[in-house]
N, C-alpha and C positions, 0 to 999 in steps of 0.2 A: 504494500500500500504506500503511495507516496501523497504528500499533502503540500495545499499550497497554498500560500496566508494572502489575501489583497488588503490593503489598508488606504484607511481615507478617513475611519471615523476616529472620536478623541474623548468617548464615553461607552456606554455600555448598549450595545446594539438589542434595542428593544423590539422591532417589526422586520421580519425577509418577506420578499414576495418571486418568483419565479414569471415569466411570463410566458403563455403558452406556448409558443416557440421554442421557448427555449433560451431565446437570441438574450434576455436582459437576465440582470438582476438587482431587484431595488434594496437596498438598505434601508432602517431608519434607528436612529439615536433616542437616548436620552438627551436634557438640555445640559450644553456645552458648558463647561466651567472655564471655556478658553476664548468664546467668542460672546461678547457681549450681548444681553440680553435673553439671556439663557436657551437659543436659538438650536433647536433639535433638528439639523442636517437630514435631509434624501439624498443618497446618494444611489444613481444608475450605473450599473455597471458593462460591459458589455464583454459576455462570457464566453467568447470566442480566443479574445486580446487577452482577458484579465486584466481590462484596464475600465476607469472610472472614463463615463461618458457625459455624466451631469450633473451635477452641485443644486439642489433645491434647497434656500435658506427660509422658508418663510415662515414656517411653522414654528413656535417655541414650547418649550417643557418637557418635550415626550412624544414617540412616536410609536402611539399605539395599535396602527392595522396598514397594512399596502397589499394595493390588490392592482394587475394590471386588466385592462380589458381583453376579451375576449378574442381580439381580435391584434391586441399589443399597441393600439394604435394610443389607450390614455393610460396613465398612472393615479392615483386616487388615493389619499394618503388621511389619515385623521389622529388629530392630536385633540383630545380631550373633546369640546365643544363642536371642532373644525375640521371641516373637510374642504380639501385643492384638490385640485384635475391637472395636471401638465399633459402637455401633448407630447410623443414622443415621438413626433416626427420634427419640431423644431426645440425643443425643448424649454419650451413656453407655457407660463399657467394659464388656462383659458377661462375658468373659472373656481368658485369657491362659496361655500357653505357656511352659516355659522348657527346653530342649534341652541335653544337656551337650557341645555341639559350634554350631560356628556352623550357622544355615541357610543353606542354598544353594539354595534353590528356595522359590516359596510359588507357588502356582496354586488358583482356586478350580474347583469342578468343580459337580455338577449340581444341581440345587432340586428335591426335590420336597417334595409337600405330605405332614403326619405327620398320620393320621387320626385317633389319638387326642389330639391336642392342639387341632385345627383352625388350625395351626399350619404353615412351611414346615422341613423338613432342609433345611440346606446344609452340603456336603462343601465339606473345605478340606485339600491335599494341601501336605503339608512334608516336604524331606529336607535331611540333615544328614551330609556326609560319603558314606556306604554304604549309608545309613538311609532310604526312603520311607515316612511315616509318614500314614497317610489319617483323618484327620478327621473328626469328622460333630457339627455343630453342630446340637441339639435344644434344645427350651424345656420344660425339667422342672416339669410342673405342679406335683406337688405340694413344690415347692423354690421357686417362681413364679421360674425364673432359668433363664439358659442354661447350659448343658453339653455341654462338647467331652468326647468318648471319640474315643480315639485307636488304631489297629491297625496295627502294621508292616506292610508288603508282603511276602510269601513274596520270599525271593530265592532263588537257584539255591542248591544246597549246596560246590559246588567250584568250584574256579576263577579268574576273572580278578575282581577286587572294584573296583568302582566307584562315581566320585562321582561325584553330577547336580547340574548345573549348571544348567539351565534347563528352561522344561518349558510346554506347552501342554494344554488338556481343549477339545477339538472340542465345540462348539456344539451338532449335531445332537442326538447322545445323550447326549452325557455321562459317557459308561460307560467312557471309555479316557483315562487319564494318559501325555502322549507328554513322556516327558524326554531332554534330551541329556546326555552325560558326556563328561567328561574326556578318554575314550579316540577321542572322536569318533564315537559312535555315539548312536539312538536307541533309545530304551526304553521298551515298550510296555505299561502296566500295566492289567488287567482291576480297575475300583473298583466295580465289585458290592459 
């Protein structure tokens, strides 16, 4: 067995993410005791070279989830409150999120293509506490920029209230956010 170390971060590496490909890998820190502001580094890597492809500073305190899209095309990153999107074809943040509760889940869910743009949707599912909150990242022509619109999940009206804690979107269709809670149960969401 041989091993082989890459360096970039300058704390204790709290989030990896792989991207389907293959081709990346994203890093994320704790906040930085070396860069002001206590500033918790993304770092892309690109697992061909073994070399760092991108430096993402925005986020501070902690990086607690990265997830690449489906398609490799965004990175998704959430620290406490916050969620950013960079593209990873310029290595650009296109947008960002900010929650009045921590996140507790981020999963990305299905790609299709948007006809009127010639263009791809991708859904990006976050919950926060009680809250599943569904995504849909489009590229707004005439703004030439992307935009998250955001729609809560119907939840039941009574009853037992739960927080999700983790969560998967099945490969095949796309069409079902399966999160687990708290209570120990799973949660089957239709993201039509």
């Amino acid at each position: 067995h041989t091993q082989r170390f890459i360096h970039g971060h300058d704390a204790e590496i709290s989030a990896i993410s792989i991207s389907k490909s293959g081709k990346f890998l994203a890093s994320g820190q704790l906040g930085s005791s070396k860069i002001a502001g206590d500033i918790a580094p993304v770092l892309v890597w690109d697992l061909d070279r073994l070399s760092n492809v991108y430096v993402f500073d925005i986020l501070k305190y902690e990086i607690n989830s990265l997830s690449f899209s489906p398609d490799d095309r965004f990175l998704a990153a959430v620290s406490r409150n916050v969620c950013v999107i960079w593209d990873m074809e310029v290595g650009e943040m296109v947008t960002s999120k900010t929650l009045q509760k921590n996140i507790t889940l981020m999963t990305w869910g299905r790609v299709t293509e948007d006809t009127q743009s010639s263009r791809y949707s991708h859904k990006l599912h976050l919950a926060c506490s009680s809250q599943v909150i569904m995504n849909t990242l489009d590229y707004d022509v005439s703004t030439m920029r992307y935009v998250l619109k955001s729609e809560f999940a119907t939840m039941p009206t009574g009853g037992l209230v739960r927080s999700y804690t983790t969560s998967i979107v099945p490969l095949q269709s796309g069409l079902f956010l399966l999160a687990g809670t708290e209570n120990g149960e799973v949660c089957v969401f239709n993201t039509k």
